[in-house]
N, C-alpha and C positions, 0 to 999 in steps of 0.2 A: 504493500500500500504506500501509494506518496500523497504526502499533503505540503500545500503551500499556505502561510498562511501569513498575513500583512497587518499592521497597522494602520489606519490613516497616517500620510506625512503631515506631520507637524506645522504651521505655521510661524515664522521666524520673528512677526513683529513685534512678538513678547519673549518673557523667559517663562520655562515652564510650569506648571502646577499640578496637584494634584491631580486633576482629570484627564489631564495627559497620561500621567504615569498610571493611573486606573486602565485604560486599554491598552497600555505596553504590557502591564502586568499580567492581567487577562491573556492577551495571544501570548506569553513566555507561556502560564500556566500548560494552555492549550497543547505548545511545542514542546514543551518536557515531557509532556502524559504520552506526544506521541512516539518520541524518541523513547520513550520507555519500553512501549511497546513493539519496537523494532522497526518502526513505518522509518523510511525513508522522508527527512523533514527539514522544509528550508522555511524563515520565518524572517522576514523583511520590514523593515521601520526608517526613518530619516526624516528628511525636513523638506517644506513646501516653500522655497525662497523668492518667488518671483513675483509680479503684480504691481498693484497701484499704491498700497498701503507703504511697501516696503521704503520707497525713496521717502516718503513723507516722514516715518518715524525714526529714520537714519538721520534725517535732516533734524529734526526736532533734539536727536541725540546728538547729534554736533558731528556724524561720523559720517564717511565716505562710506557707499551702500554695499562694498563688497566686506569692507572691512566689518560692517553692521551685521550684515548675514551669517559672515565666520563667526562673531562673537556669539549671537545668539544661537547657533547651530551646533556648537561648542559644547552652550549651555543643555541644548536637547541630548546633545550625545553623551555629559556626563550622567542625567537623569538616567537614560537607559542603562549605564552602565550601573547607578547607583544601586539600581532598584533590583539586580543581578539579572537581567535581560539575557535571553543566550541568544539575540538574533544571530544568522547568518551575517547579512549586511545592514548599512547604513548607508543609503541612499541620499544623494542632496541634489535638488532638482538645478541648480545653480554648473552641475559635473556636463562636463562637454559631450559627455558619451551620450547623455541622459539627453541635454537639448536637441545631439542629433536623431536622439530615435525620434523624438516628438516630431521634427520635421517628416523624416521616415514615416510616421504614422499619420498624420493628418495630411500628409503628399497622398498619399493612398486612398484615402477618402474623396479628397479632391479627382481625385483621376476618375473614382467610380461617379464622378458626378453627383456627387453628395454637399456640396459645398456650392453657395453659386454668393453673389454679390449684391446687398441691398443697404439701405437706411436704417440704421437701430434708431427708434427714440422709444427710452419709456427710462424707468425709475430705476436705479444701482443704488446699494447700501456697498459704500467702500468699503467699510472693517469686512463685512461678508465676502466681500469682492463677487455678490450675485444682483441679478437681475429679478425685481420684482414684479408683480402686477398687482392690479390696485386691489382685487379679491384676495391676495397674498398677504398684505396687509394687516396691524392692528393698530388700528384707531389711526391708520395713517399714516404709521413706525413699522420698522424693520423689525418683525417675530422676533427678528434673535438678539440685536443690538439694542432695538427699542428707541433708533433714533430716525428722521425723516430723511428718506431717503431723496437722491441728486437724481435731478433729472439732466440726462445724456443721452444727445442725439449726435450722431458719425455714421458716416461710410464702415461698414465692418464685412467682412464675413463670413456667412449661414451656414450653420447643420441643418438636413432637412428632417429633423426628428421627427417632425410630422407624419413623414413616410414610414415612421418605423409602429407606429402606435397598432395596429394589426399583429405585428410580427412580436411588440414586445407585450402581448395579452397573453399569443399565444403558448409563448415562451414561459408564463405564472400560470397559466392552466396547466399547459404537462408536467410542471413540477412545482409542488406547492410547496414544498419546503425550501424552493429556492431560495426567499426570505426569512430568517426568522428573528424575533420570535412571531407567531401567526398575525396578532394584530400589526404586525408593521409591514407583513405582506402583505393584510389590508389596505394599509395606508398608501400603499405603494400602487395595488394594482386601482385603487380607486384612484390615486391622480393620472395615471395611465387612461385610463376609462374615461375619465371627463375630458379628453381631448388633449395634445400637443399642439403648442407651439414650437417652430425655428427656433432655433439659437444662437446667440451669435456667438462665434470660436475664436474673433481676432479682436482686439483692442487696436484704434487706431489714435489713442491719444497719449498709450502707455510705451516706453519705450524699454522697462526693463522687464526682459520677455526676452522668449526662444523668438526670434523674427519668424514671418509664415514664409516657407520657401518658396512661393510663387510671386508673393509680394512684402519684402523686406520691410518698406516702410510701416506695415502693421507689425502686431506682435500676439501669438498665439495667446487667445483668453488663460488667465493663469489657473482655471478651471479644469480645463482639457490639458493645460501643460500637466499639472500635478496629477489626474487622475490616469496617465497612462507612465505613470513611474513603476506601477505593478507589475507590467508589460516590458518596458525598457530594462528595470535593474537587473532582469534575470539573463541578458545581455552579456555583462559585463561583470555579475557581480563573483562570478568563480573565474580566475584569470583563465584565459584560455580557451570559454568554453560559453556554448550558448545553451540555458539552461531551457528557454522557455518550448523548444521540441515538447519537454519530459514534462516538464512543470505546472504549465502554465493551464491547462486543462484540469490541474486540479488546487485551482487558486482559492481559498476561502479569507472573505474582508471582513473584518472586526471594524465600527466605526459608532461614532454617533449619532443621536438620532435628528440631528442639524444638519448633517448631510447628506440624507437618507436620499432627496431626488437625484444627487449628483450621481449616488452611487446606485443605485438602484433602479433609477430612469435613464438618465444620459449616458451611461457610461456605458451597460450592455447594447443600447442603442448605437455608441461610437465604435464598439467592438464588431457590432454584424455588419457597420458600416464597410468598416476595415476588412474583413471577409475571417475574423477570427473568432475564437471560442469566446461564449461569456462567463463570467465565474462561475464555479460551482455552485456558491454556496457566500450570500451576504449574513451578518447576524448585526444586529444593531440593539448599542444598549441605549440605557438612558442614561442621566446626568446624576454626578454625584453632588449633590446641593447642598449651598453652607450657608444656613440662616434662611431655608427655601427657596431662597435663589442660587439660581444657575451661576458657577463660579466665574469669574470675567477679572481680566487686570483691569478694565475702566472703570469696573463696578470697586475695586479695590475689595473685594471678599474671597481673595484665594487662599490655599492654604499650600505652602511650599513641602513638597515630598522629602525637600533635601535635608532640609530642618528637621520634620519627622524622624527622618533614616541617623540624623546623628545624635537623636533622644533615643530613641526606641529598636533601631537598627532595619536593616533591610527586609527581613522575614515576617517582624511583626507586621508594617507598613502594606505588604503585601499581603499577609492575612486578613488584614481589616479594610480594606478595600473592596473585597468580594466577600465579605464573610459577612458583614453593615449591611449591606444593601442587595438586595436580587439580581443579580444579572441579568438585565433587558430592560428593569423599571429604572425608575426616580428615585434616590433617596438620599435623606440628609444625612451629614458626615460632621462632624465636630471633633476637637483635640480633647475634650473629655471622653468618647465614644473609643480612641485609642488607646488612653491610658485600661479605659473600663473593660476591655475584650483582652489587654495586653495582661493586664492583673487574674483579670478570672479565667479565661479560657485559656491563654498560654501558660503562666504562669500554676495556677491551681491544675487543672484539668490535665495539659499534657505535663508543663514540668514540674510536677512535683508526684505524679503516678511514674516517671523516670525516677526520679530520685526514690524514692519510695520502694520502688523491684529494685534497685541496685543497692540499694542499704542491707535490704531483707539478704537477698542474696547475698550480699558480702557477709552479713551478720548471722546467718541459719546456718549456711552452706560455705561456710569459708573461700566465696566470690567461686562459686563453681558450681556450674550452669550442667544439669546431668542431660542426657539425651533424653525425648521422649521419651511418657511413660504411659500406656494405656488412660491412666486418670488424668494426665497435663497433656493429652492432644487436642484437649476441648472439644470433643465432640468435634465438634464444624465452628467452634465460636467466630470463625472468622469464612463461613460459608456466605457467600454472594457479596462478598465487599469488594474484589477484584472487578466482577462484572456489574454488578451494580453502579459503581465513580464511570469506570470506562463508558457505559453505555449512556451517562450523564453527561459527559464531558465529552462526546461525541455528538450530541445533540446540545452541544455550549451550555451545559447549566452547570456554571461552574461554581454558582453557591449550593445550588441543592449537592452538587457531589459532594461537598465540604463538607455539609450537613451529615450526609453519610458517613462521611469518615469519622466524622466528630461525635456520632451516636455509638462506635464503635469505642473511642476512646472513653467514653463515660459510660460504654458494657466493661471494660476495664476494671475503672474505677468501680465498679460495683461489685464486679469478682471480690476486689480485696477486701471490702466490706462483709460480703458472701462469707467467704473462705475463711480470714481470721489467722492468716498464718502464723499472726504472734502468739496465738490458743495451739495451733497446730505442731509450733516449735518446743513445746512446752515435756513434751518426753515424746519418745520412740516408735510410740504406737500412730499419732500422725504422720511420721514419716514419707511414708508412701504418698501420703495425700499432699504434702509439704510440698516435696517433690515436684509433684504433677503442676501444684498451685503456679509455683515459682517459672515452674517452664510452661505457662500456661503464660503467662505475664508476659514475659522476656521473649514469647513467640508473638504474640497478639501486638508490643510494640515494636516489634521488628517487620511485619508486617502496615503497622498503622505510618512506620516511618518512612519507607517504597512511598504508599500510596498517596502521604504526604508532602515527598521528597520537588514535585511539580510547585508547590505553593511555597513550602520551608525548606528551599534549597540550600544552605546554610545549614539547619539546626536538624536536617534528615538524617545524615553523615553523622551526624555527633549523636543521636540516639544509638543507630547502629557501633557505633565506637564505644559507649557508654556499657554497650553488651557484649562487647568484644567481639562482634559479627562480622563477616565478612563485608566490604561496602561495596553491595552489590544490589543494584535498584532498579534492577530488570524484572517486568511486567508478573511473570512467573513466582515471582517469589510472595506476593500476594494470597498468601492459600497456608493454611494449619501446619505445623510439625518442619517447619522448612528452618526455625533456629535449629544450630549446630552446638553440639556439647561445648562448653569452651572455658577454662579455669581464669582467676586472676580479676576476677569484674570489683571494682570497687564502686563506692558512695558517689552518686557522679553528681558532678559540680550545677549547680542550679543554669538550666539552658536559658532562663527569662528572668534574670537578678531585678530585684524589685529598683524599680525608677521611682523619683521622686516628681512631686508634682507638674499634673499634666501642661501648667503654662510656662514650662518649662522647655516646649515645643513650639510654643505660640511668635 
């Protein structure tokens, strides 16, 4: 099996936040479960540099626009790394390679006669960098920015998207999970339904842009530059080799639910223009909101990841990100909501049920883990956990899988409650059950730490080390009785040391 799987590119006119690193983190989630499982997996992210916005806010920063773009592009690529990101590559649409496939691509279109030349006038929201209509509208503002949008009339030109509206019905009828989650392949096939409009694909008053190869003096909409970087990076992005033969056919887009028409209306529509495949598979979440709005640098209500990750560290950051909030909906997010999932669920829930089996066992068993015993293979305690996350996390619910796993770690905690091994260590004749209790534990977190190795890539390794196990976090190992005998286990060091207060983050 191969999967491709992408982030939206980033936007360069700010530094980044929170909601950025929420879908980096998501698609890494995604690309670990699959590398785990053996799939063949490349996982794409980078930065959106081009457009109208960019000169203005470079200028406002006092910087020359390349030097602006580096700095802030900088800024996006230590986020991803911060957040422990395994992407493949990092794209920046600003790469030469990149501008020429864009000409490549939209040459191709033009050829099939998909492009022809007219008068735009109607309404743009710059921060958007889209084009509105007056029913688009709220109360006369830009939905996403909230400010009135510039009316702009030029020479540009057309997609004839109009032409595709047929072919992109058809295309949500035979495959209904092409969007998900369902209401938003609603959202999707009902703006499809009520009719297209043309497009316009060129700016003719922007000059920092891929130029249109037919007519230099435009510059391709930075719309259509940035959405066919999904396309181009697999180009270039493995030296030597063109990936998108193999790849590209099995592309799935992680984005927001703000640019759901670019990617779900125009974008498949630019594809079939082009004579090539449409994505597999889009998923579109919602917004993680602070103070029930949507986070914005102009609103000044973001919350910096990076600040996060040097209070609380990488793994928690990423756990409370999709662990808060559903994946696909809306939901609020706070620096108290951190501290609070950091303290009870990391801290109480998994690390101190860690600490707790490595004390016992150091303490009962003089740190010596025996093999399976009829009474510690648990039955099945860890029956359908393997396929139950995967088949989760293949249909993107990447909280509900969590939730899974996380039911598991508090069947755990309940064992030891259960069992009583400090009753059981008390003479000879619990023994046996001792035994079983202890390798019942020390299998079931060897298991919980695999499955959670996708989310707590960091803190997975050091459970398995914590039991002296091999660090091996292949798909397989997900299943009862798969710990190995193994002497020497000591009291292992608390994986979530208590932080001090949460505005400590702020």
């Amino acid at each position: 099996m191969r999967v491709y799987l992408t982030t939206p590119i980033y936007y360069v006119n700010a530094t980044p936040h929170i909601g950025h690193a929420y879908t980096t983190i998501a698609t890494d989630i995604l690309a670990r479960h699959h590398r785990q499982r053996g799939h063949e997996t490349f996982f794409l992210t980078g930065t959106d540099e081009h457009g109208t916005n960019i000169p203005r806010v470079a200028a406002e920063a006092g910087l020359d626009v390349k030097a602006f773009v580096d700095r802030n592009a900088a800024a996006f690529r230590e986020m991803t790394e911060r957040v422990n990101a395994s992407n493949d590559f990092f794209i920046r649409t600003t790469d030469p390679r990149h501008e020429a496939a864009v000409q490549e691509f939209v040459q191709r279109i033009y050829d099939a006669g998909e492009i022809y030349e007219d008068v735009y006038a109607g309404l743009y929201c710059p921060r958007c960098e889209a084009f509105y209509t007056e029913a688009e509208l709220v109360d006369g503002k830009c939905p996403v920015h909230g400010i009135v949008p510039e009316y702009v009339e030029e020479k540009n030109w057309f997609f004839r998207l109009s032409a595709y509206q047929e072919r992109l019905l058809d295309l949500y009828d035979r495959n209904p999970e092409f969007v998900l989650p369902r209401f938003r392949y609603n959202e999707a096939r009902s703006f499809i339904e009520q009719g297209l409009d043309d497009i316009s694909v060129s700016r003719a008053s922007e000059q920092w842009g891929v130029p249109v190869p037919w007519d230099p003096g435009q510059t391709v909409y930075v719309w259509v530059d940035a959405l066919i970087n999904y396309w181009s990076a697999l180009a270039f992005a493995r030296e030597g080799e063109d990936l998108r033969p193999v790849l590209w056919p099995e592309v799935r887009h992680l984005l927001a639910k703000d640019i759901l028409k670019f990617h779900c209306v125009i974008w498949p529509a630019l594809l079939l223009a082009a004579g090539l495949d449409v994505p597999r598979q889009l998923f579109v979440h919602g917004y993680l909101l602070f103070g029930e709005q949507k986070m914005s640098k102009s609103l000044g209500n973001v919350i910096d990841p990076l600040d996060l990750i040097d209070v609380y560290g990488a793994d928690p950051v990423r756990f409370y990100v999709v662990r808060e909030v559903q994946f696909g909906q809306d939901g609020n997010v706070s620096i108290d909501g951190v501290h609070e999932r950091y303290e009870r669920e990391l801290g109480n829930d998994l690390g101190n049920l860690v600490s707790r089996t490595t004390a016992m066992i150091a303490r009962y068993r003089d740190g010596r883990l025996p093999a399976a015993t009829v009474a510690g293979a648990g039955g099945d305690q860890l029956a359908g956990l393997g396929d139950d996350v995967a088949q989760q996390l293949e249909s993107f619910d990447i909280t509900g899988a969590l939730e899974r796993i996380w039911k598991q770690v508090r069947s755990l905690n309940a064992l030891v409650e259960e069992r009583k091994p400090w009753e059981l260590a008390k003479d000879d004749s619990g023994a046996a059950a001792l035994d079983g209790t202890l390798y019942e534990l020390a299998d079931g977190l060897r298991a919980v730490a695999v499955v959670l190795a996708p989310y707590l890539p960091e803190t997975a390794p050091r459970i398995l080390e914590s039991l002296n196990q091999p660090l091996d976090l292949s798909w397989e190992g997900v299943a009862s009785g798969k710990a190995v005998p193994v002497e020497g286990i000591k009291p292992a060091a608390p994986l979530f040391p208590r932080v001090e207060a949460p505005s400590a983050a702020a």
